[in-house]
C-alpha positions, 0 to 999 in steps of 0.5 A, a space after each residue: 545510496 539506499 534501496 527503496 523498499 517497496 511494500 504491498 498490502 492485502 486487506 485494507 480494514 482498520 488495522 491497515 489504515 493505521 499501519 499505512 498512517 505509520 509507513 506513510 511518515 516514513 521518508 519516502 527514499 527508505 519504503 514506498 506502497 506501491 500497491 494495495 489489495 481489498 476484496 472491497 472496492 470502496 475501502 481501496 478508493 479510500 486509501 487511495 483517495 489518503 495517498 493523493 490528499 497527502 501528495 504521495 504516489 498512488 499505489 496500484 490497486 488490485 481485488 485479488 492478492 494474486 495479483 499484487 504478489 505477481 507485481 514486479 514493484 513489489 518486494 514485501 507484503 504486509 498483512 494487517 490483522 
């Protein structure tokens, strides 16, 4: 049985995007985004709006990272730059 690895990330600029487009390919029992963190509320929707085109679970959605390293679903953070 493998353990999910479940990611968070903290800014959602262009980088990211192509970063989640990579994870997202990914099978879902190795890593799943369980949560996303922008100070920009649309680029947030935005992402999240790709989760939901794609079927996949909505991450949770936090404006402060404080918040989303304090998230006990999360285990990793990425910070695309």
């Amino acid at each position: 049985m493998k353990n999910i690895v479940k990611i968070g990330v903290i800014g959602l600029g262009p980088r990211a995007e192509t970063l989640l487009a990579t994870l997202r390919s990914l099978p879902q029992n190795e890593c799943q985004v369980t949560a996303v963190c922008d100070l920009n509320t649309e680029r947030i929707e935005k992402i999240c709006n790709i989760f939901k085109a794609n079927s996949l679970t909505v991450p949770a959605a936090y404006t402060d990272y404080k918040k989303l390293i304090a998230d006990p679903e999360v285990q990793a953070v990425l910070i695309p730059t």
